[in-house]
C-alpha positions, 0 to 999 in steps of 0.5 A, a space after each residue: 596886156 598880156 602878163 596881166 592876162 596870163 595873172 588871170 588865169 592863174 587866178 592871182 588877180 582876184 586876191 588883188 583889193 583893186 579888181 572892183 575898181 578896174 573899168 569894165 572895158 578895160 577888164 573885157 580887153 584883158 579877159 579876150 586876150 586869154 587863150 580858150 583853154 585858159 578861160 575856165 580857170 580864169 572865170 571860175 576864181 573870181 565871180 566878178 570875172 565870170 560876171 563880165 563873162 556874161 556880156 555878148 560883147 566879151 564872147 563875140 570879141 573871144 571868137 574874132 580874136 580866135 577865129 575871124 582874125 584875117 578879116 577886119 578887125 571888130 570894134 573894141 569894147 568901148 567902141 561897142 558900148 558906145 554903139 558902133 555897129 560890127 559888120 555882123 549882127 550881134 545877137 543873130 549868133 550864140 557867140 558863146 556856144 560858137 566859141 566852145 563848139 569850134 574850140 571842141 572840134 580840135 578832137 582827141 582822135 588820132 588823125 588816122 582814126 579821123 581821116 580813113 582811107 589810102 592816103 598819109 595822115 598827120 596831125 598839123 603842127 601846133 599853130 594849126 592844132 586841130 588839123 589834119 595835113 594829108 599826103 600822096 606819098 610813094 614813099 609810103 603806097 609802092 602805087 603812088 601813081 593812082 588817085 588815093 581818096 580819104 573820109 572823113 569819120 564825122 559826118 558834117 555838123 552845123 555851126 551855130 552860126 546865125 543860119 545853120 550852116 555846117 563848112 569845112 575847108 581843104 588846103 590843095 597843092 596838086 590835083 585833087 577832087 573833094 565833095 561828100 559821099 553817104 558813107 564813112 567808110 572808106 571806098 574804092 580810091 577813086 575820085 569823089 564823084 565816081 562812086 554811087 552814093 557820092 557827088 564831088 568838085 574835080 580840080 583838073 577841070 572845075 566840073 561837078 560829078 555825080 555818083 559817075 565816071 562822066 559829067 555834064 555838069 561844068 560848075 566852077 574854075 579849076 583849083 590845086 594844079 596852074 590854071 592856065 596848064 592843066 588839063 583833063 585828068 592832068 594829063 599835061 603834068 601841070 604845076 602845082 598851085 596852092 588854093 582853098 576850096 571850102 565844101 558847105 551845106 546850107 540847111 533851111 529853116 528847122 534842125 539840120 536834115 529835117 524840116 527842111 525845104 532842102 539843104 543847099 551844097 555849096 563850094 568856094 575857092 579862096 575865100 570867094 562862093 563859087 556856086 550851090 546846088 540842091 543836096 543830092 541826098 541828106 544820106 550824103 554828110 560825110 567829107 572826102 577827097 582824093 589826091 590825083 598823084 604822088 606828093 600831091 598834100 592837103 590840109 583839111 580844116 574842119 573848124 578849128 582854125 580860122 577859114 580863109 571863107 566868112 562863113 559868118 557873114 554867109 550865114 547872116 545874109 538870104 541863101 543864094 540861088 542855086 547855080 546849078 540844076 543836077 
């Protein structure tokens, strides 16, 4: 299948006199195994291509090839003419528009131009385009022993999903606090949560503070450093633990920040939610996070790549109650 993929978009295959007569599904097979970037070729040299483009099946097939390939896998193309149901709602989501936005969010900006603020940035190596790898390093800060915190320069957009909801995730191996904040520009490196105009998830101990140096908030389980040793502020030296923290809001019915009845913050830990909250402010967009300490790394997938969170299915099912009253 996939030599006669790379024949499409290099346009050949349109000469061929047999093209008409391949079977549909057999031609929608071919047409998803084709990278994004190789689509426009494809489908500009040959109308009948562009018009098997067109089926919702062919785009919601390109987008769980390129973005939901760990979870279970969809039905083929025969099996969707035939009738069998995805476990998602076809036509509650522009499979199209998702494809291109997702695609588009491994942005051209250098990584520091994306990522600002006291920590190491780096571009991810190619089979994570689009990511950014972040790094606690006294190599490169002589006061490596300090919380160095980082914004991200975007502030959080929706995903055209079946409810608009905008999600990013942050790979963690260390200590670690990460939420939003009202500004991108970069502050005191502090952990998020401490500073006016910020609300942040801390991993030391699964709590949730607000614009403050104290809080009466326990929220959810700890993440990023061995749950079973860690302590308040690290102070035990705990191992470091890979986890997948996701930040999300939930916007309600009507356009992202208007109309709304109030957007939903919400976090989850490897793939599971772990609880929501009312948005303290629609002024607080914008991603950041803080790492407790020398060669403390994470990776931040802003979409790119596929989320370890189905934020696809989230989005098709009724918002969850809020967990927490701040």
């Amino acid at each position: 299948i996939w030599p006669t993929a790379v024949i499409l978009a290099s346009g050949l295959l349109p000469a061929m006199p047999q093209l008409p007569h391949f079977p549909e599904v057999f031609l929608h097979e071919l047409l998803h195994y084709l990278q994004a970037k190789d689509f426009s070729p494809a489908l500009v040299s040959s109308r009948v291509l562009c018009d098997l483009a067109a089926s919702e099946y062919f785009w919601f097939q390109v987008y769980c090839t390129a973005f939901r390939g760990n979870f279970s896998s969809p039905p083929t193309f025969r099996e969707l003419k035939a009738g069998t149901l995805p476990e998602l709602q076809l036509k509650a989501f522009a499979w199209k528009d998702l494809v291109r936005f997702r695609t588009a969010l491994a942005s051209g900006l250098s990584a520091p131009d994306r990522l600002k603020g006291g920590l190491f940035v780096e571009d991810a190596p190619e089979e994570r385009a689009g990511m950014l790898d972040v790094e606690h390093s006294r190599r490169r800060f002589s006061d490596g022993g300090a919380q160095k915190s980082v914004v991200l320069q975007q502030p959080l957009q929706p995903l055209p999903l079946a409810r608009k909801v905008a999600y990013v995730e942050l790979l963690i191996n260390g200590g670690c606090s990460v939420g939003l904040v009202s500004s991108p520009k970069p502050g005191q490196d502090q952990h998020i949560g401490w500073n006016s105009g910020s609300i942040g998830y801390h991993g030391d101990e699964g709590s949730i503070y607000v614009s403050s140096l104290f809080s009466d908030y326990n929220f959810g389980p700890t993440f990023g450093l061995d749950p079973a040793l860690v302590v308040e502020n690290d102070a035990g030296h705990a191992p470091r633990k890979a986890d997948c923290v996701g930040v999300g809001i939930d916007y309600a019915e009507g356009d992202a920040g208007e109309g709304c009845e109030f957007p939903l913050l919400f976090f989850t830990k490897n793939g599971e939610l772990v609880g929501c909250m009312r948005q303290p402010s629609l002024a607080m967009k914008y991603l950041a996070f803080a790492l407790h300490s020398s060669q403390d790394r994470a990776s931040l997938n802003v979409g790119s790549s596929r989320f370890c969170f189905d934020v696809e299915a989230y989005s098709q099912r009724p918002r969850p109650p809020v967990s927490l009253q701040l």
